[in-house]
DSSP file (Angstrom, degrees, kcal/mol; ACC not computed):
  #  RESIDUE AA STRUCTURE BP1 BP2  ACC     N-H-->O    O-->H-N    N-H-->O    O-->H-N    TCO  KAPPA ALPHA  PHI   PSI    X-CA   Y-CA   Z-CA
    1    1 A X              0   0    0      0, 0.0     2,-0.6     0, 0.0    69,-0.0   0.000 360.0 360.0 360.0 126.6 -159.7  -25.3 -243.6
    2    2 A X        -     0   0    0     70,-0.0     2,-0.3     2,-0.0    70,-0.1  -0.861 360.0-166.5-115.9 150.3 -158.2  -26.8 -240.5
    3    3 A X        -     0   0    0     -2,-0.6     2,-0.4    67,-0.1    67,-0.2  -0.718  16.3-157.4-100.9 142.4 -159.5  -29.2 -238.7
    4    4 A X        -     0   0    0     65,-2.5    65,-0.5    -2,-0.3     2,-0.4  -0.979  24.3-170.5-121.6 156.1 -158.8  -30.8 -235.0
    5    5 A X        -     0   0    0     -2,-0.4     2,-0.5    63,-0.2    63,-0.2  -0.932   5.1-173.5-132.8 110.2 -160.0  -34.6 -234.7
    6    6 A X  E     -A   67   0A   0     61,-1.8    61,-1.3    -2,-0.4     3,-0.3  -0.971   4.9-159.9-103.0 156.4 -160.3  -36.6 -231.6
    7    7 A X  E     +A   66   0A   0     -2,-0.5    59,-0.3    59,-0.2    58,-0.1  -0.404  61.6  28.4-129.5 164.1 -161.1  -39.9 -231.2
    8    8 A X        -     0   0    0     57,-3.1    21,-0.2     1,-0.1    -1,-0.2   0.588  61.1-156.6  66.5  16.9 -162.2  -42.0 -228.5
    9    9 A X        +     0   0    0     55,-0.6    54,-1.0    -3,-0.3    19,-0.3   0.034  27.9 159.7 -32.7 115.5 -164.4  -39.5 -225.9
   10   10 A X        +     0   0    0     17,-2.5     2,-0.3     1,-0.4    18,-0.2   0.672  65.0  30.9-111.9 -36.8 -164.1  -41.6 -222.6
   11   11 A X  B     -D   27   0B   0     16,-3.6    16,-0.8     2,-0.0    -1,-0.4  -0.904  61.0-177.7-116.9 159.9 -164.8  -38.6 -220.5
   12   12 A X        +     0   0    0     -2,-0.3     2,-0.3    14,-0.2    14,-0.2  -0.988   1.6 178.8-144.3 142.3 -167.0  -35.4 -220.8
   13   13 A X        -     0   0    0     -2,-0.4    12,-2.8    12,-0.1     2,-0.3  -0.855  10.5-168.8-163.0 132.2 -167.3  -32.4 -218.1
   14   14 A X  E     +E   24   0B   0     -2,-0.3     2,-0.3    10,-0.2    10,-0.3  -0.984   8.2 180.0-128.4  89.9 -169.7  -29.4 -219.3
   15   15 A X  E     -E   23   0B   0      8,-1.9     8,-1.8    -2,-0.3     2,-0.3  -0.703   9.6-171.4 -92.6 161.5 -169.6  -26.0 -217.1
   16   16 A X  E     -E   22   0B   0     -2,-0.3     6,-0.2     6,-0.2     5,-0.1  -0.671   9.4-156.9-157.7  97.5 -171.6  -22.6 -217.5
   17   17 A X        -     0   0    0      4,-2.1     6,-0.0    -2,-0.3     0, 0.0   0.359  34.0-106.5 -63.7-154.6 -170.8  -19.8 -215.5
   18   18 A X  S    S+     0   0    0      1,-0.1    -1,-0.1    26,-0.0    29,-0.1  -0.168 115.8  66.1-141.3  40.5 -173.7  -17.0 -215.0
   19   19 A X  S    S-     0   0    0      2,-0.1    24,-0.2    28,-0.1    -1,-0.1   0.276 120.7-107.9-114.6 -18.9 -171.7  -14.4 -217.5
   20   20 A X  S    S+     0   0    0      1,-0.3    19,-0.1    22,-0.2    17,-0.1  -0.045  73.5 140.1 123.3 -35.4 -172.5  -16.9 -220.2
   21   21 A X        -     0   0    0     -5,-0.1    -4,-2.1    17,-0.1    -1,-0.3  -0.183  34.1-161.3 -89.1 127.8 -169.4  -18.4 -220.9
   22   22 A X  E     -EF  16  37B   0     15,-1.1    15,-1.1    -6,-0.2     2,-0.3  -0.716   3.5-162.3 -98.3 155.2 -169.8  -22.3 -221.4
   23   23 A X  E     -EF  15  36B   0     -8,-1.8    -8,-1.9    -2,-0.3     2,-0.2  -0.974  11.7-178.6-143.0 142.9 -167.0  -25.0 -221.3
   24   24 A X  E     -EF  14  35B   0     11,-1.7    11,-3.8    -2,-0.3     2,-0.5  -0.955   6.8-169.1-104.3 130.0 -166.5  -28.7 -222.4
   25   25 A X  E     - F   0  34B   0    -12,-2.8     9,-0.2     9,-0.3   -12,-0.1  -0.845   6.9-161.5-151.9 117.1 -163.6  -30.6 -221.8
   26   26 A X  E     - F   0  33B   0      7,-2.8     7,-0.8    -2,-0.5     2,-0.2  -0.029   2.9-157.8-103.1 169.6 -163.2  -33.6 -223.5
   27   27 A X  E     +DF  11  32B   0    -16,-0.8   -16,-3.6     5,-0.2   -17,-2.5  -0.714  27.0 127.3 173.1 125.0 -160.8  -36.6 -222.4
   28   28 A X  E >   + F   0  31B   0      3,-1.3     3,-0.7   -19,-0.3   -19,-0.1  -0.660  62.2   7.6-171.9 122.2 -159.3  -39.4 -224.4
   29   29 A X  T 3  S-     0   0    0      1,-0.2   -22,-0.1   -21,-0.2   -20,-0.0   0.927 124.1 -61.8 -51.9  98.0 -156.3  -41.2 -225.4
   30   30 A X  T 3  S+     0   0    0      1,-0.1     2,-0.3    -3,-0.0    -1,-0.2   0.760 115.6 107.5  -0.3  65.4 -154.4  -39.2 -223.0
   31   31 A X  E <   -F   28   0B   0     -3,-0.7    -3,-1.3     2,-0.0     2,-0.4  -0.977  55.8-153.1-143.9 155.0 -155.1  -35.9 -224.6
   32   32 A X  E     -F   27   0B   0     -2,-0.3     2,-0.6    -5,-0.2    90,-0.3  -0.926   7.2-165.8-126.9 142.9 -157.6  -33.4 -223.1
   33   33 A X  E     -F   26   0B   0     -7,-0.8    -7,-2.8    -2,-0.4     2,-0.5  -0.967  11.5-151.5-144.5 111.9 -159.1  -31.2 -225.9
   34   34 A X  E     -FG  25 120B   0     86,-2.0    86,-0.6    -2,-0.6     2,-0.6  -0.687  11.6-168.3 -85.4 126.0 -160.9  -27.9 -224.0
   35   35 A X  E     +FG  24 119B   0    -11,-3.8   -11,-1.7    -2,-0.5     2,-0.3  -0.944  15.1 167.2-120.6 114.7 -164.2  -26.4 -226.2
   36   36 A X  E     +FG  23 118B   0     82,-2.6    82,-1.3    -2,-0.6     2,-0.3  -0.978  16.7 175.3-140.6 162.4 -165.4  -23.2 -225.0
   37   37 A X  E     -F   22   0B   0    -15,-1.1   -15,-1.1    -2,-0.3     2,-0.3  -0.735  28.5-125.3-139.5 151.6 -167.9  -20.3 -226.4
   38   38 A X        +     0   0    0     75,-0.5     2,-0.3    -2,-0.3    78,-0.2  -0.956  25.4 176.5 -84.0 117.3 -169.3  -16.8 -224.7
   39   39 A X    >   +     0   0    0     -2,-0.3     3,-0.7   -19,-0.1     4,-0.2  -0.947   9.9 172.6 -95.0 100.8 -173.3  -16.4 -224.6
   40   40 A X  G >  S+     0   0    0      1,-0.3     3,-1.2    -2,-0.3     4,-0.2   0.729  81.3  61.5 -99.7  -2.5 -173.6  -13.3 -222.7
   41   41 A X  G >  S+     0   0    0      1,-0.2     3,-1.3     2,-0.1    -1,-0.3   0.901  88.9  72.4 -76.3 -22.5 -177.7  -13.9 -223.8
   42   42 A X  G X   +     0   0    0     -3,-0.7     3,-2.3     1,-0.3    -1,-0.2   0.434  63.4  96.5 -76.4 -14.0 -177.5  -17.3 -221.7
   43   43 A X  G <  S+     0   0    0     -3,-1.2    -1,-0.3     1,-0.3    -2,-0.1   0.714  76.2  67.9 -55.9 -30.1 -177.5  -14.8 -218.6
   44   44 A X  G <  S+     0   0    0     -3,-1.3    -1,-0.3    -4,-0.2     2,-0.2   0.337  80.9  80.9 -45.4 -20.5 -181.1  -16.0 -219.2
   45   45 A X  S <  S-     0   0    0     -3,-2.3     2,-0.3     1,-0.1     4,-0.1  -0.482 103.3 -92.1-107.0 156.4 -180.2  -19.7 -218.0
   46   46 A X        -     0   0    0      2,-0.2     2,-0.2    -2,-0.2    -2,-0.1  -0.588  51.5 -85.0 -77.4 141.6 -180.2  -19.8 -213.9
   47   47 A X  S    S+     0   0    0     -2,-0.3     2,-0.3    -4,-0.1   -28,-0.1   0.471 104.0  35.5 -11.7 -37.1 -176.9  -19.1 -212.3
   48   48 A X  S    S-     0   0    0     -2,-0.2     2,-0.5   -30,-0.1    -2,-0.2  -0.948  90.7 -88.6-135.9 148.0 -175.4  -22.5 -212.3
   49   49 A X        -     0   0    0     -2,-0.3     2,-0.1   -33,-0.1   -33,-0.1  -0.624  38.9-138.4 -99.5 139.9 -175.3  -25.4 -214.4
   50   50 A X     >  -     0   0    0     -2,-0.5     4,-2.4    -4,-0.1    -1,-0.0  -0.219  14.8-129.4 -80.1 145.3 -178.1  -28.1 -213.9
   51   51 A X  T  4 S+     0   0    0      1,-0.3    -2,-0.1     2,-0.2    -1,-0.0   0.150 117.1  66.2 -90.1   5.7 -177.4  -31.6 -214.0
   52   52 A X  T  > S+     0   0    0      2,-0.1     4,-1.7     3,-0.1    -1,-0.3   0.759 104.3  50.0 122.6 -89.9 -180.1  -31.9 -216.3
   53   53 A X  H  > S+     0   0    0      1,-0.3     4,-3.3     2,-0.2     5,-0.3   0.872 108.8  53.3 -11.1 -79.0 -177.2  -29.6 -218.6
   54   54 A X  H  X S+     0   0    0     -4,-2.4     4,-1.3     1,-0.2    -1,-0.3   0.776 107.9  43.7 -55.4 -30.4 -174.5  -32.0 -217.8
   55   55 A X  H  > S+     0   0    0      1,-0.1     4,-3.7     2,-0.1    -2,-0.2   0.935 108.8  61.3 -90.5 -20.6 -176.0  -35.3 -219.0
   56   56 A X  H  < S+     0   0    0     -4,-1.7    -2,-0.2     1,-0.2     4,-0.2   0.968 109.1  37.3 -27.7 -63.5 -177.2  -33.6 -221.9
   57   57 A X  H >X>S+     0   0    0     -4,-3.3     4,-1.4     1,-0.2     3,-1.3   0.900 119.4  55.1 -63.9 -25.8 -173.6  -32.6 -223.2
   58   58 A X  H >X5S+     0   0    0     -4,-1.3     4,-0.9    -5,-0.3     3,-0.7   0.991 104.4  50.6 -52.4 -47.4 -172.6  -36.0 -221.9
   59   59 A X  H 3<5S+     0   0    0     -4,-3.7    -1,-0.2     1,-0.2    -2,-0.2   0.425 112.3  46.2 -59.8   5.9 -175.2  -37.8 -223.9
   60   60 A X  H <45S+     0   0    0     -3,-1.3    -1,-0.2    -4,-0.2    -2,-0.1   0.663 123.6  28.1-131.1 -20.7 -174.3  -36.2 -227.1
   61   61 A X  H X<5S+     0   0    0     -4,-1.4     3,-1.6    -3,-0.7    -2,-0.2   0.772  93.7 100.9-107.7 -54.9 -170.1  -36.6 -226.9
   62   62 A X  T 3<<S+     0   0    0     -4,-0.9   -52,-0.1    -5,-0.6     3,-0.1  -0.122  96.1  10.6 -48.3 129.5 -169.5  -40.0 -224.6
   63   63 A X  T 3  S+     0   0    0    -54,-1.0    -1,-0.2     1,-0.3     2,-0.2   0.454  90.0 160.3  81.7  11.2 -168.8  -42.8 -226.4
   64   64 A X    <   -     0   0    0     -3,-1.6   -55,-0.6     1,-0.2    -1,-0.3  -0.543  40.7-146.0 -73.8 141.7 -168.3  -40.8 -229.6
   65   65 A X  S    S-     0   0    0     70,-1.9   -57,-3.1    -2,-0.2     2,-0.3   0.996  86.3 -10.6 -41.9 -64.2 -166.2  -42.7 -232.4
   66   66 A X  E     -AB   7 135A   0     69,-1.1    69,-1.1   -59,-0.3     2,-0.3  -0.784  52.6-156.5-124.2 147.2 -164.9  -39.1 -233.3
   67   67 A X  E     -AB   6 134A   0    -61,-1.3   -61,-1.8    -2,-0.3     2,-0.3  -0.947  21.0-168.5-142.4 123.8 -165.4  -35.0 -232.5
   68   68 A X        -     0   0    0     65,-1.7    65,-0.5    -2,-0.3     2,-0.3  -0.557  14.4-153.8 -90.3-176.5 -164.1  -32.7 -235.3
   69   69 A X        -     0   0    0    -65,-0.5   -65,-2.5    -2,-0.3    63,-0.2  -0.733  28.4-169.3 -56.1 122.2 -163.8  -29.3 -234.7
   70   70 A X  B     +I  131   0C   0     61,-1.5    60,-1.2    -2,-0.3    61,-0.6  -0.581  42.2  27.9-152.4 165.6 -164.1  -27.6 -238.3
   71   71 A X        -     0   0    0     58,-0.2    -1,-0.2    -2,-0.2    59,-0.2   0.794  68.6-134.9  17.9 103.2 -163.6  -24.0 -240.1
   72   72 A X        -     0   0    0     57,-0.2     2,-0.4    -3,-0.1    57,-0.2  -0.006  13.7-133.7 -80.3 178.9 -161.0  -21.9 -238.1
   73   73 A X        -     0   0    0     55,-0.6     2,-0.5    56,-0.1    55,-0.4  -0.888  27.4-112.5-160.0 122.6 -162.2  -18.2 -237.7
   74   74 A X     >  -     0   0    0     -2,-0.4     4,-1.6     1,-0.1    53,-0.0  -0.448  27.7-152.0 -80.7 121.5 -159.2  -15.6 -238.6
   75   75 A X  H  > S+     0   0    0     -2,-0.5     4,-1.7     1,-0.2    -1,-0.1   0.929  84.5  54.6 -47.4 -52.0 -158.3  -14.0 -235.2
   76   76 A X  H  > S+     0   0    0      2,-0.2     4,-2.8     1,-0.2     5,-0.3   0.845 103.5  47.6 -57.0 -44.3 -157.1  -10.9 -236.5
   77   77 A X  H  > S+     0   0    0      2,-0.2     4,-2.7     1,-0.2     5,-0.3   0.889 110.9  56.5 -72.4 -26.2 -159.8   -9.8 -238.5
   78   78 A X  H >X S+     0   0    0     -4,-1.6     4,-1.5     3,-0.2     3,-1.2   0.962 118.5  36.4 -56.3 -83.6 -162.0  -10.8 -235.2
   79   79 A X  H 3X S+     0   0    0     -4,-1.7     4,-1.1     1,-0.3    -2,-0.2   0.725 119.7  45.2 -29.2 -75.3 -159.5   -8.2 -233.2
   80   80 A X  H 3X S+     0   0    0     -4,-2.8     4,-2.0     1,-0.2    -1,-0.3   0.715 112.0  46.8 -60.5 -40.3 -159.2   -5.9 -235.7
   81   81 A X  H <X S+     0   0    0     -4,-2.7     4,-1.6    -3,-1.2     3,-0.3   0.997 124.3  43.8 -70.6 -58.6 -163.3   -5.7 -236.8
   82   82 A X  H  X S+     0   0    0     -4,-1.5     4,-3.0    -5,-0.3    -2,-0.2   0.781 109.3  50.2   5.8 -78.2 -163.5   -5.4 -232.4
   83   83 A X  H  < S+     0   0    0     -4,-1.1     4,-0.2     1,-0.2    -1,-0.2   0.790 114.2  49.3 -73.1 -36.3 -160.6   -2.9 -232.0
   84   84 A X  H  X S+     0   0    0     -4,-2.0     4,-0.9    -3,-0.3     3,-0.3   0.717 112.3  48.0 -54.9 -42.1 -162.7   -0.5 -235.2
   85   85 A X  H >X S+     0   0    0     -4,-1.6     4,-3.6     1,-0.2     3,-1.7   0.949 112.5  50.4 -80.4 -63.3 -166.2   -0.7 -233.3
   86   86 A X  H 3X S+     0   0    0     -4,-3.0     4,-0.8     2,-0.2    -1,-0.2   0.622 112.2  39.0 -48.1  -6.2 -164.6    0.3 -230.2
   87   87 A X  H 3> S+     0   0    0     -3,-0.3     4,-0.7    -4,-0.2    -1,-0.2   0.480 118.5  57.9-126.9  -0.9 -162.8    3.3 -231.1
   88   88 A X  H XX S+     0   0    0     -3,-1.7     4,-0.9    -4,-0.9     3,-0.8   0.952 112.2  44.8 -51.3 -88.6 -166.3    3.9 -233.5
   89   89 A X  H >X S+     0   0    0     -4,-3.6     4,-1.1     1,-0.3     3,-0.9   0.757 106.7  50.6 -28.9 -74.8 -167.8    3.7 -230.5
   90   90 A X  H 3X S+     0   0    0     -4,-0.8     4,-0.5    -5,-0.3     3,-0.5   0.876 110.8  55.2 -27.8 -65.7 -165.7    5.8 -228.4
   91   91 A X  H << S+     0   0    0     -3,-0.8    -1,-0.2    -4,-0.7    -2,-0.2   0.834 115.3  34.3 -30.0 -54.4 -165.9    8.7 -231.2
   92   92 A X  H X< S+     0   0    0     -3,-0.9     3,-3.6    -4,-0.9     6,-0.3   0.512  80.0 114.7-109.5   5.2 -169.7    8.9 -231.4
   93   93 A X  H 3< S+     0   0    0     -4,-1.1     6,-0.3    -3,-0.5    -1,-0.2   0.760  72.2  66.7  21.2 -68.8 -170.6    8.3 -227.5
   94   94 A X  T 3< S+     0   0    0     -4,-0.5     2,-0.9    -3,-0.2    -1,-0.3   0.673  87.2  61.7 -57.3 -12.4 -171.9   11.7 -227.4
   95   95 A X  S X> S-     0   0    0     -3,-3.6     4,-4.1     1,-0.2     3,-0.6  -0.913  72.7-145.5-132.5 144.2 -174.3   11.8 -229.2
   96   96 A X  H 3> S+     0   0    0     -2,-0.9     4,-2.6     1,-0.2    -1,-0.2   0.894  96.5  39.3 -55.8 -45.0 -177.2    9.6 -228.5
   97   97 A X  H 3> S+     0   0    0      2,-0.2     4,-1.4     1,-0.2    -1,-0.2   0.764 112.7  51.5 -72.9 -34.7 -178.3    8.8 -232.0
   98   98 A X  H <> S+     0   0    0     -3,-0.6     4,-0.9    -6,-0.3    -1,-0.2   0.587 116.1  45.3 -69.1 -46.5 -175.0    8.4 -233.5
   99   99 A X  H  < S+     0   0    0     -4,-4.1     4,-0.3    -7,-0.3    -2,-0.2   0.813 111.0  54.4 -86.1 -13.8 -174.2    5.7 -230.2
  100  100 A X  H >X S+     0   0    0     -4,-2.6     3,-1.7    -5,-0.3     4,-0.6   0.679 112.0  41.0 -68.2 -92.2 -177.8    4.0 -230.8
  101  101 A X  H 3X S+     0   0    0     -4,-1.4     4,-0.6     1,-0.3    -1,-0.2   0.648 120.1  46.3 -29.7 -34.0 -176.9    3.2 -234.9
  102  102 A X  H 3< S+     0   0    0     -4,-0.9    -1,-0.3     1,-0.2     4,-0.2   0.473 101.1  66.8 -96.4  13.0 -172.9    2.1 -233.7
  103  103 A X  H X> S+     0   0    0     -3,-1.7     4,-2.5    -4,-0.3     3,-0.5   0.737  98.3  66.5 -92.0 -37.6 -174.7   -0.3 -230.4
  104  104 A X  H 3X S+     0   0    0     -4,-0.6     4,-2.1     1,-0.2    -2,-0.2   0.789  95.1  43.6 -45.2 -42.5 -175.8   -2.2 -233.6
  105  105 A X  H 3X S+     0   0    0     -4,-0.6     4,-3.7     1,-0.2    -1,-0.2   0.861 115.9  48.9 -58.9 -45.5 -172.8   -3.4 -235.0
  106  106 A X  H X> S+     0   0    0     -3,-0.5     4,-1.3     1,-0.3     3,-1.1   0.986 105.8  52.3 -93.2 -26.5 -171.5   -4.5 -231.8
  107  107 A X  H >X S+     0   0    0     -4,-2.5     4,-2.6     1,-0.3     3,-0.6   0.966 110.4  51.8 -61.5 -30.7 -174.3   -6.3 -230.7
  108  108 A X  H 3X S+     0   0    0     -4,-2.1     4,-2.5    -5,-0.5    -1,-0.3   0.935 112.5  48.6 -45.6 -37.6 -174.2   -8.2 -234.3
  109  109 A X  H <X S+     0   0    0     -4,-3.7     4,-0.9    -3,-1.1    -1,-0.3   0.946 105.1  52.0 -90.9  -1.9 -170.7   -8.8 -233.3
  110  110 A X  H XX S+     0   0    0     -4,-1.3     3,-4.5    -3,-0.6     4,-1.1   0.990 115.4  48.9 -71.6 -69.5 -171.7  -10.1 -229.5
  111  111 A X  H >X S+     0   0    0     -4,-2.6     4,-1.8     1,-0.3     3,-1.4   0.897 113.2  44.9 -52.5 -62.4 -174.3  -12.6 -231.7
  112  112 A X  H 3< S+     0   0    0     -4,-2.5    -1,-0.3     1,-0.3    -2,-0.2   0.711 107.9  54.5 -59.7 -15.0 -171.4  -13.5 -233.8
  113  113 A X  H X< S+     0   0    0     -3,-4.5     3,-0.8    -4,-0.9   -75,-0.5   0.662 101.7  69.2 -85.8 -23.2 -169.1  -14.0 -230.7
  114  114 A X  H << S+     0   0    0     -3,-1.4    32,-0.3    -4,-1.1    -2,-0.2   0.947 100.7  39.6 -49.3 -52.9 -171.9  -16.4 -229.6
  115  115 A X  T 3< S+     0   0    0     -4,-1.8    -1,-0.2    30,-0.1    -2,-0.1   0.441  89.4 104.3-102.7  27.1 -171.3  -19.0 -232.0
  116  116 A X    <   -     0   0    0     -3,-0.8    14,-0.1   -78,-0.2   -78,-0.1  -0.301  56.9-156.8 -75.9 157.5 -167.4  -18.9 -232.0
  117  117 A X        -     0   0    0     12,-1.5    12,-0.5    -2,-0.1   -80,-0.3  -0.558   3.9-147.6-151.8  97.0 -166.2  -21.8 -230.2
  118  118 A X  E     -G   36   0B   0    -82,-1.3   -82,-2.6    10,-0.2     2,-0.2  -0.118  10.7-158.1 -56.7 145.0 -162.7  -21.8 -228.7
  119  119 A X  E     -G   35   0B   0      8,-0.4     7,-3.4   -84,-0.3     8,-0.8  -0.994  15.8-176.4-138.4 136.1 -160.6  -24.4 -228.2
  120  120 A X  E     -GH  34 125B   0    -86,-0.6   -86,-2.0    -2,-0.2     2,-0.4  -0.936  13.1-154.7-120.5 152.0 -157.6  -25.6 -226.1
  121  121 A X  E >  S- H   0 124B   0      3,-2.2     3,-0.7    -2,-0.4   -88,-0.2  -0.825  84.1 -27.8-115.3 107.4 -155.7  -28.7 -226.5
  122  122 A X  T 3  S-     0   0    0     -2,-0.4     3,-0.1   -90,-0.3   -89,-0.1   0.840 131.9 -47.4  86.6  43.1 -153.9  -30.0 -223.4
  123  123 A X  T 3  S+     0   0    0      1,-0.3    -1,-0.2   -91,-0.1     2,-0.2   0.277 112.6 119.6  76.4   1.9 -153.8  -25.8 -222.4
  124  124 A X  E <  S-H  121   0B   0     -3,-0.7    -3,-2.2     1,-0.1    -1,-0.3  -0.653  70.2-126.2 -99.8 155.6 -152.7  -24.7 -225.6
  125  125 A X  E     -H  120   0B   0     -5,-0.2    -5,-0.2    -2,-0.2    -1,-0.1  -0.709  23.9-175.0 -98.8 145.1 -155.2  -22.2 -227.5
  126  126 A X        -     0   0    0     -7,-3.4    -1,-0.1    -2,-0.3    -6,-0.1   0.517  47.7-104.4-109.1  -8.6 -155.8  -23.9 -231.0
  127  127 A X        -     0   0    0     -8,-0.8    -8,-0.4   -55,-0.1     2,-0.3  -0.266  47.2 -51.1 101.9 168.1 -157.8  -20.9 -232.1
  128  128 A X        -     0   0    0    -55,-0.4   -55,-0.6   -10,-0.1   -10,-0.2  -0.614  52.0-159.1 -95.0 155.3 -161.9  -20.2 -232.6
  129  129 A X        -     0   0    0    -12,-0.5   -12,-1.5    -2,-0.3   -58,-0.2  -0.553  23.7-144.4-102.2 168.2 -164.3  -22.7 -234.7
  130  130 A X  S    S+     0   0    0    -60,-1.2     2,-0.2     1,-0.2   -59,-0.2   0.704  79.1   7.2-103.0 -33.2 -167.6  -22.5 -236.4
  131  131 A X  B     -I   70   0C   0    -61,-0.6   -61,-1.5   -14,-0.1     2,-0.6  -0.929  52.1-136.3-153.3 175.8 -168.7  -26.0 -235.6
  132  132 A X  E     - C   0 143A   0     11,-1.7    11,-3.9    -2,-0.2     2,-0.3  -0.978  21.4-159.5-140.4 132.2 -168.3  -29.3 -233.9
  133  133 A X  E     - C   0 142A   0     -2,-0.6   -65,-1.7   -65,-0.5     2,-0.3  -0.798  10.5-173.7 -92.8 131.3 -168.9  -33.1 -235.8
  134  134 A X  E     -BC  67 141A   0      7,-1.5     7,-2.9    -2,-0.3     2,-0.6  -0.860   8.2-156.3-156.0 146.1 -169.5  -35.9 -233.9
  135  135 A X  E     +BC  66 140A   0    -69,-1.1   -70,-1.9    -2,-0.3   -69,-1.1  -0.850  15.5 171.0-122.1 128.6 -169.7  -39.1 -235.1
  136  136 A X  E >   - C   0 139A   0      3,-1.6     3,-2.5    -2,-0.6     2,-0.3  -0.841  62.2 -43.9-113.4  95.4 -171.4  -41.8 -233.6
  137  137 A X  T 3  S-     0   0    0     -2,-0.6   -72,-0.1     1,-0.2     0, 0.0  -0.786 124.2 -22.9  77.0-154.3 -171.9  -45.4 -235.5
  138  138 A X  T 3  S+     0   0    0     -2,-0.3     2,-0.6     2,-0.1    -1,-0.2   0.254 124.5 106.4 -55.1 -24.0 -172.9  -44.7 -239.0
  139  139 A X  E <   -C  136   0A   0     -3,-2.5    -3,-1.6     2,-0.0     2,-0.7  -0.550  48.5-172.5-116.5 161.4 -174.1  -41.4 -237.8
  140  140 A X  E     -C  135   0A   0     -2,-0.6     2,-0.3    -5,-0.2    -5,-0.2  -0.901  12.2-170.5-114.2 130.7 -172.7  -37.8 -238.2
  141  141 A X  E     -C  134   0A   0     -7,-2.9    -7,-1.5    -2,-0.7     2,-0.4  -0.994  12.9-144.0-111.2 124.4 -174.4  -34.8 -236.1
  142  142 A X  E     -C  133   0A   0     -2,-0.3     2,-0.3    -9,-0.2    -9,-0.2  -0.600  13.7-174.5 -43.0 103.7 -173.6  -31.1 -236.6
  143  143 A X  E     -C  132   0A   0    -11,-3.9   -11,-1.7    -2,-0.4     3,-0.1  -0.912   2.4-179.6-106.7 157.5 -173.5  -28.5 -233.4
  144  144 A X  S    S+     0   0    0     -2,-0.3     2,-0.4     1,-0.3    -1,-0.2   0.352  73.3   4.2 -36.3 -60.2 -173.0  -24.7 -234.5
  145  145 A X  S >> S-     0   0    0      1,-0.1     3,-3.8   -13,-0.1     4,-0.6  -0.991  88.7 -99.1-155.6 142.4 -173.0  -23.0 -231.0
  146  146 A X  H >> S+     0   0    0     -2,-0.4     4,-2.3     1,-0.3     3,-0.8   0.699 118.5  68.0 -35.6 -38.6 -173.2  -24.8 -227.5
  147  147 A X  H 34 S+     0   0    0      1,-0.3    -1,-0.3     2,-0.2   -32,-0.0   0.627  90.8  53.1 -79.4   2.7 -177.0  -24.0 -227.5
  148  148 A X  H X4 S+     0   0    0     -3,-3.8     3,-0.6     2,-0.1    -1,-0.3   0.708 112.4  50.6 -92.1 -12.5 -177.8  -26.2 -230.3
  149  149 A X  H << S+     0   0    0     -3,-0.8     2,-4.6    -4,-0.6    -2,-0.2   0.961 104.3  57.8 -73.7 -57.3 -175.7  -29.1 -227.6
  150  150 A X  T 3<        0   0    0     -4,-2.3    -1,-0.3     1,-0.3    -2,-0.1   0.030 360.0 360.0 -51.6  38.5 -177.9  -27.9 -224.9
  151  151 A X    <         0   0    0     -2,-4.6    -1,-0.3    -3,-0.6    -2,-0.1   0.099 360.0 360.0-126.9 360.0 -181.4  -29.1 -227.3
């Protein structure tokens, strides 16, 4: 299992475009550590992110002792399970019944592309996570997916 750890949060800045895709970008002992996830269900959220939004994610990473990022996600098999639905897809397209039963899969994997969370450090891609630690005092909080920050 790999882990990324930073220390020190002194700044936080939270964006959310209106395809879903959220970003955090974290800043601290001059290192910049980038978090971001796809919701394409968040299309549901208004166009632009509410300031409301932003002090949440502030309130939950500034001032944190620590932020892990935890359990790496294999890329390839993400690709590879992808590149298999799509050319599934492609196959059975024609026939209505055959593309309802093969929409399932990929919306399961859309759901499962929800609660990846990407990460860059200082531009470099570090690969996707399952979850994000932060510890604060004595206490440790769990996020899963950007909409459990937004809570």
């Amino acid at each position: 299992m790999r882990k990324i750890i930073m220390e020190k949060i002194e700044e936080v800045f939270y964006e959310r475009d209106w395809l879903g895709r959220h970003c955090i970008v974290l800043k601290g002992e001059g290192m910049a550590l980038e978090v971001s996830s796809f919701d394409p269900f968040s299309r549901t959220y208004p166009q632009h992110t509410h300031l409301r939004e932003r002090e949440q994610i502030k309130g939950k990473f500034l001032g944190a002792d620590r932020v892990e990022i935890c359990n790496t996600i294999g890329e390839r098999y993400r690709r590879r399970t992808i590149t298999l639905l799509l050319i599934l897809l492609g196959l059975f397209c024609f026939v209505p019944l055959l593309g309802t039963i093969l929409i399932l899969p990929v919306l399961y994997d859309l759901e499962r592309e929800r609660k990846k969370i990407h990460v860059k450090v200082d531009s470099r891609y570090l690969g996707a996570f399952k979850k994000i630690v932060v510890y604060r005092g004595g206490r440790k909080l769990e996020y899963h997916s950007f909409l459990e920050l937004l809570q």
